[in-house]
C-alpha positions as CSV (number, residue, x, y, z in Angstrom):
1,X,-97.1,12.7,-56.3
2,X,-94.2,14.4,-57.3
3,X,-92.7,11.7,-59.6
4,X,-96.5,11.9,-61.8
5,X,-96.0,15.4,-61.9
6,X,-92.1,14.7,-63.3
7,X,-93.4,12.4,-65.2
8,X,-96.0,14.5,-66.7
9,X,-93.3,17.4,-67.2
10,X,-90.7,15.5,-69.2
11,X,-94.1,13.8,-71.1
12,X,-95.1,17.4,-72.0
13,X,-91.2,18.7,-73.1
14,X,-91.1,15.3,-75.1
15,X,-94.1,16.3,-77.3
16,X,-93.5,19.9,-77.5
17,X,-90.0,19.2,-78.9
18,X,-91.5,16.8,-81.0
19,X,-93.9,19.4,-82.6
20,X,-91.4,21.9,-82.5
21,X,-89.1,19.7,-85.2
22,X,-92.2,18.4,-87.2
23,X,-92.9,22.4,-87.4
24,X,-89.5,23.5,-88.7
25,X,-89.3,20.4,-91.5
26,X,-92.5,21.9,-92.8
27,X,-91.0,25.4,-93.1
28,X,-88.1,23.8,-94.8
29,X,-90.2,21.9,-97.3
30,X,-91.9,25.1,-98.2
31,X,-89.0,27.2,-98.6
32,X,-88.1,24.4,-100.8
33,X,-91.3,24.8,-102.7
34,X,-91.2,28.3,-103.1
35,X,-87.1,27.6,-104.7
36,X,-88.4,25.6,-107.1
37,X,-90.7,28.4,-108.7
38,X,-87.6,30.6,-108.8
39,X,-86.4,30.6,-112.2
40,X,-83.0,31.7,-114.1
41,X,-82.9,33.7,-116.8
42,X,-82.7,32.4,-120.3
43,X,-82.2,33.0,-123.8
44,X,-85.9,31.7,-125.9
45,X,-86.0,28.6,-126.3
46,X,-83.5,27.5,-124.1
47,X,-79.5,27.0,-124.1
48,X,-79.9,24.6,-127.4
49,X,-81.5,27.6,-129.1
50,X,-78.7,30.2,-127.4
51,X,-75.8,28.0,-128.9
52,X,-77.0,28.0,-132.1
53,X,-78.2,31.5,-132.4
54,X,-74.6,32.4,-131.5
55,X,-72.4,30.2,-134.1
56,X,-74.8,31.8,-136.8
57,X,-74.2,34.9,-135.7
58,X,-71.0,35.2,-134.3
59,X,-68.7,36.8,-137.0
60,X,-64.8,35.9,-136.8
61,X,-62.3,38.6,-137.6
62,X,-60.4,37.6,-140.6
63,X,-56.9,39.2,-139.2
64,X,-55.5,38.6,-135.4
65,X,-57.5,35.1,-135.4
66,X,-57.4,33.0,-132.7
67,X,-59.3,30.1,-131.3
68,X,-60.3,29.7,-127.8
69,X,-63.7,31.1,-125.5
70,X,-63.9,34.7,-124.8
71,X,-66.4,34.8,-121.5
72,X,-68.8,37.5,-121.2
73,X,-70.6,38.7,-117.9
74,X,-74.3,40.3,-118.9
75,X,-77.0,41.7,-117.3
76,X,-80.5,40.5,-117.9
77,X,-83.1,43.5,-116.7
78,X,-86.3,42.5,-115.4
79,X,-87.9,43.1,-118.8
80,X,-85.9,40.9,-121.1
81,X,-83.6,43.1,-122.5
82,X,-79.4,42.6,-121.9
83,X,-76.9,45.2,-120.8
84,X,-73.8,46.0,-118.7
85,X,-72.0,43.6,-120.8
86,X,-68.2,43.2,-119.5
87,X,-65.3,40.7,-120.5
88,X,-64.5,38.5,-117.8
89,X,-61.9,36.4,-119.8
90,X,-60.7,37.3,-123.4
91,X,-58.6,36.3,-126.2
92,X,-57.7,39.6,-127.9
93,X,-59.1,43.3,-128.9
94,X,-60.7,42.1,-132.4
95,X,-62.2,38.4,-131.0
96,X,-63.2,39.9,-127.8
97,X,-65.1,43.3,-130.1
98,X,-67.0,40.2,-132.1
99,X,-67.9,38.8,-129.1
100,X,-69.7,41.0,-127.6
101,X,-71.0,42.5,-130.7
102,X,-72.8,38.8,-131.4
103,X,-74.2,39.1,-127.7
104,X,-75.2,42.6,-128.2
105,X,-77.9,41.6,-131.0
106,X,-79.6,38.5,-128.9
107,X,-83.4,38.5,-129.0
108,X,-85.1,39.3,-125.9
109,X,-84.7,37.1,-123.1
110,X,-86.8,35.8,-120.9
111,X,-86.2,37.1,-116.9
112,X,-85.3,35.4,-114.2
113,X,-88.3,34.8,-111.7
114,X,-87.7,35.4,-108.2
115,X,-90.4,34.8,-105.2
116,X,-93.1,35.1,-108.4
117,X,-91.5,38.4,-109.0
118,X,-89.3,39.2,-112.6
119,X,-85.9,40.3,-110.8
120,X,-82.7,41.5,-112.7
121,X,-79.8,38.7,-112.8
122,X,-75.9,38.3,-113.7
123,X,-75.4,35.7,-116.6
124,X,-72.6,34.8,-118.2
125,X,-72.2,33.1,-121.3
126,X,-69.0,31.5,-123.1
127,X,-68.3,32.2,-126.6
128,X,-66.4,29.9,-128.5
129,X,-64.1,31.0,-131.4
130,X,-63.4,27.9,-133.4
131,X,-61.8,26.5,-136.6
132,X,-64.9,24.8,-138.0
């Protein structure tokens, strides 16, 4: 008697564990899901769009040039529009001014999306100073 009621112990552990892991890679594959929705910010039309919106823009001082990326950190508020902007890596005073100047008169962008919800987010973009 006592080894069917083992037996009918360990049969019961064996199937609740088994239920318990087929539960948690469920939760996992929805919290997957849910990632997936979650969206970055970026400019319209995408990073093509961004690149070219800056070399048409993006005016080059004529004295104290130098080539090279000036990197600039920027906040994207939840309704489009871009502040806070700080130099995380620059070049000089007059390259690092045209920079941000350029980044400063982007359209709108479009937020990033969080759990469904439009969230503020950090982005930082790369501006390249170049001989062409």
């Amino acid at each position: 008697m006592k080894t069917i009621q083992l037996i009918l112990f360990f049969s019961l552990f064996i199937s609740l564990t088994n239920y318990s892991s087929a539960s948690k890679t469920n939760q996992i594959k929805i919290e997957k899901a849910n990632l997936e929705e979650d969206k970055k910010a970026q400019f319209p039309g995408g990073k093509e769009k961004m690149n070219e919106w800056i070399k048409d823009n993006l005016r080059t001082p004529k004295e104290n040039i130098r080539y090279g990326i000036v990197r600039i950190e920027f906040t994207v508020k939840k309704n489009g529009r871009c502040t806070n902007y700080t130099i995380k890596k620059g070049l000089n005073e007059d390259m690092d001014f045209s920079a941000v100047e350029c980044l400063q008169g982007m359209p709108i962008w479009e937020p990033a999306i969080k759990d469904g919800k439009k969230v503020n987010s950090i982005v930082v973009i790369p501006v390249k100073f170049s001989g062409e």
